[in-house]
C-alpha positions in Angstrom: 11.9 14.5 9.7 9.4 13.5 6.8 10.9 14.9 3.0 9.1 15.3 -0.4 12.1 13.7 -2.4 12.2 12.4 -5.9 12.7 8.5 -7.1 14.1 7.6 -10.5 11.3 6.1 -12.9 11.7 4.7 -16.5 14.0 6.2 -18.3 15.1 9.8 -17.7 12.0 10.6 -15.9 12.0 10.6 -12.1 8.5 11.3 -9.5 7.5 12.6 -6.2 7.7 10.6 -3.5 6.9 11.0 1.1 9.6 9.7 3.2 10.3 9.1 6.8 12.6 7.7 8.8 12.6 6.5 12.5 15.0 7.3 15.1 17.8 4.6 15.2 18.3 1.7 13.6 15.6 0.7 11.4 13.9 -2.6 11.4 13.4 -2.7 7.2 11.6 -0.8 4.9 8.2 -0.2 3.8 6.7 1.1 0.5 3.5 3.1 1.5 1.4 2.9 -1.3 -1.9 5.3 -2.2 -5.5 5.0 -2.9 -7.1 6.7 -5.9 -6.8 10.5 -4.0 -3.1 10.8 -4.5 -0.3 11.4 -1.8 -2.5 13.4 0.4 -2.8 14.0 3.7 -3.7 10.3 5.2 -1.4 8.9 3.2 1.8 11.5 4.6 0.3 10.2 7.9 0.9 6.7 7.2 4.0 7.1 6.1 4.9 8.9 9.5 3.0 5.9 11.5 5.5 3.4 10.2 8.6 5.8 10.5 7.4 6.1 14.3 7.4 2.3 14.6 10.8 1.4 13.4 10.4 1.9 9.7 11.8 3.9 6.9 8.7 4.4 4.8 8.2 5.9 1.7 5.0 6.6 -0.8 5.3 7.3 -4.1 3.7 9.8 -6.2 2.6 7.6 -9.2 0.0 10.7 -10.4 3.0 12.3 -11.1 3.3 10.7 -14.8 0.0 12.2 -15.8 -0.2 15.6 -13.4 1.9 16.9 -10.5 1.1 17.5 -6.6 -2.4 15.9 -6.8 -4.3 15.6 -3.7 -8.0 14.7 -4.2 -10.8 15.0 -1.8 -13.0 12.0 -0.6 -16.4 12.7 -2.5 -17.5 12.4 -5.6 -15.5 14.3 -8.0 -12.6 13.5 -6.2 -13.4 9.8 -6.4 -14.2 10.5 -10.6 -11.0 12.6 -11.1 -8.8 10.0 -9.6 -10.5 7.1 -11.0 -9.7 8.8 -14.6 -5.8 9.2 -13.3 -5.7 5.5 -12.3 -6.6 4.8 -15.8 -3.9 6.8 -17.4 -1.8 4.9 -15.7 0.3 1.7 -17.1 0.4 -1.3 -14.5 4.0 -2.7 -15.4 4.8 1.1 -15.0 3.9 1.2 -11.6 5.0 -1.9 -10.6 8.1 -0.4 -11.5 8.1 2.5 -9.5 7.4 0.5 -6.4 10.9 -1.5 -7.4 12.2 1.8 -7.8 10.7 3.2 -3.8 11.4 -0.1 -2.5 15.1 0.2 -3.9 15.6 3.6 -2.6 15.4 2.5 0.9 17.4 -1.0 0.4 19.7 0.2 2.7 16.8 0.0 5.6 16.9 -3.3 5.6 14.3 -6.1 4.1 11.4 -4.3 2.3 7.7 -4.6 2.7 4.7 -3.2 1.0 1.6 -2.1 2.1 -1.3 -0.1 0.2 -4.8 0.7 0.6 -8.0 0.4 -1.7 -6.4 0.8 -5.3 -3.1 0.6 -3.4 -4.4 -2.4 -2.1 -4.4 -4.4 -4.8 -0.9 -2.7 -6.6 0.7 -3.7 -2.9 -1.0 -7.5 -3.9 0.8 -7.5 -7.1 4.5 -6.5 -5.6 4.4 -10.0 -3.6 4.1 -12.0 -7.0 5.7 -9.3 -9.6 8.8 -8.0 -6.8 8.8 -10.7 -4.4 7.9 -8.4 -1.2 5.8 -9.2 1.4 2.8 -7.3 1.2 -0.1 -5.9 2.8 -3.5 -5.0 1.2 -6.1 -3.5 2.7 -9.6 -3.7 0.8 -8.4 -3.8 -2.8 -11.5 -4.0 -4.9 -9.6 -5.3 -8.1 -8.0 -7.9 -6.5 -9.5 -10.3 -8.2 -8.4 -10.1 -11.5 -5.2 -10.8 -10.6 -5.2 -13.6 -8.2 -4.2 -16.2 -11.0 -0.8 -14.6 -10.9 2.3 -16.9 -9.0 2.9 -15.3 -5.5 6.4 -15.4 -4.2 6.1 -13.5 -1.0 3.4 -13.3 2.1 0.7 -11.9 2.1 -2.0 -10.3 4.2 -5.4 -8.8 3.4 -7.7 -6.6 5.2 -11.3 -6.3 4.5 -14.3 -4.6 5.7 -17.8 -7.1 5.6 -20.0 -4.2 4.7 -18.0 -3.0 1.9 -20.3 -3.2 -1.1 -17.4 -3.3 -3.8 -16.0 -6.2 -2.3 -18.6 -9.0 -2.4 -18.1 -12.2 0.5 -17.3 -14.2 -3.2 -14.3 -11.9 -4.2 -13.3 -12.7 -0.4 -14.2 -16.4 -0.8 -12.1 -16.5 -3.9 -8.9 -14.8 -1.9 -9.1 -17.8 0.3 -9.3 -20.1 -2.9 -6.6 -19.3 -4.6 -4.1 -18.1 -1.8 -4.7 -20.8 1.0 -1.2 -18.9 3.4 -2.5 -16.0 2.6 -3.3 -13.7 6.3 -7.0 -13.0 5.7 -9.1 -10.9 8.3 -12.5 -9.0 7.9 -13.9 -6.5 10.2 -17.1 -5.0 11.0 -16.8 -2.0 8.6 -17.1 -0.6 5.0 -14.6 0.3 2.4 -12.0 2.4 3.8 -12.1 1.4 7.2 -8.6 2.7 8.1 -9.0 6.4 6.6 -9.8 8.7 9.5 -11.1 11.3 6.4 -13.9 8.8 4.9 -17.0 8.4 6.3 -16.7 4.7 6.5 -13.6 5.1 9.2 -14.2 2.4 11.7 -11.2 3.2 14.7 -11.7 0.1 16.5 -11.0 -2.2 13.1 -8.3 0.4 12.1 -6.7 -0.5 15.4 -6.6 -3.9 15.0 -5.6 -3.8 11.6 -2.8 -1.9 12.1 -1.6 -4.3 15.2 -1.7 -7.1 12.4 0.0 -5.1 9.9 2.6 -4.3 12.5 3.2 -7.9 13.5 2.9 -9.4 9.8 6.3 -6.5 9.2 7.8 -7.9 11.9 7.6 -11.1 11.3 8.7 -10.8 7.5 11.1 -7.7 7.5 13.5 -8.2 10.8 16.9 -7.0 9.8 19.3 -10.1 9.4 23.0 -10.3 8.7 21.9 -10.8 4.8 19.9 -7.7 4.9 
């Protein structure tokens, strides 16, 4: 059954997280990780989706340094409010808080990461900053970071009619990641969110198939694991 637990942070401080774990033996791990609206509803769902194929899957609640329990809606004050949390937020801090997920379910198994639009690009950073394979759907502030060394696979999702990521900040994925998995689809940002407006099922789909096979490939439980 899915839990609200809580992970340790820095410190003495600990945060919220989702978890869920399939029936059986688990094929690894994977650290589910938000876009700017919080732990809400799509992302409790994602977090289920992986449990129901073979994974113990966790999100964590990184708002809950600056305010507890937020769930945002997907217009434009939601968009504004969470924007304002991302920025109160400190990057090696959350990096940190992924270890600290992704070491909470160690015992699943090897441990992935996946994470969507600002998630996107934090779930980027945990394949060069925590060595973890990664997925990252459309992260718009990719970019900035893709001078960083990168220890771990990688695949990206993107939509071609999303206007915040241009065909050069795709172009320049391909650049400077040349194993990187890159696919576009014939969508707009947050192609995969069944509560945007810009939720394309047929892309989602096919995402999710590659995101399934990319976590099997690079998480199958060994005798090291």
């Amino acid at each position: 059954m899915p839990e609200h637990l809580k992970i340790n942070s820095s410190g003495m401080q600990c945060i919220g997280a989702y978890r869920a774990v399939p029936p059986g033996t688990p094929k690894g791990g994977i650290v589910v990780i938000q876009e700017i609206f919080g732990v809400n509803a799509h992302v409790r769902d994602l977090v289920v989706q992986f449990a129901n194929a073979g994974y113990v899957a966790i999100a964590p609640a990184f708002f809950d340094h600056v305010e507890s329990d937020v769930e945002l809606d997907y217009d434009a004050a939601g968009i504004a409010r969470g924007r304002a949390l991302i920025a109160e937020l400190d990057i090696d801090q959350v990096m940190a808080d992924v270890g600290s997920a992704a070491n909470s379910i160690r015992s699943a198994g090897r441990i992935g990461v996946v994470g969507y639009c600002w998630g996107g690009t934090i779930a980027m950073l945990a394949a060069s900053r925590l060595g973890l394979p990664a997925v990252s759907y459309y992260g718009a502030r990719n970019v900035a970071w893709l001078h960083e060394t990168f220890t771990a696979p990688l695949q990206f999702h993107f939509g071609k009619e999303d206007r915040s990521i241009p065909p050069e900040a795709i172009e320049r994925h391909r650049q400077c990641l040349p194993d990187a998995e890159i696919y576009l689809y014939p969508a707009g940002h947050g192609f995969n969110c069944d509560l945007r407006k810009d939720f394309a099922p047929k892309s989602a789909a096919l995402a999710r198939e590659r995101t399934l096979a990319f976590f099997e490939k690079n998480l199958g439980r060994s005798d090291e694991a």
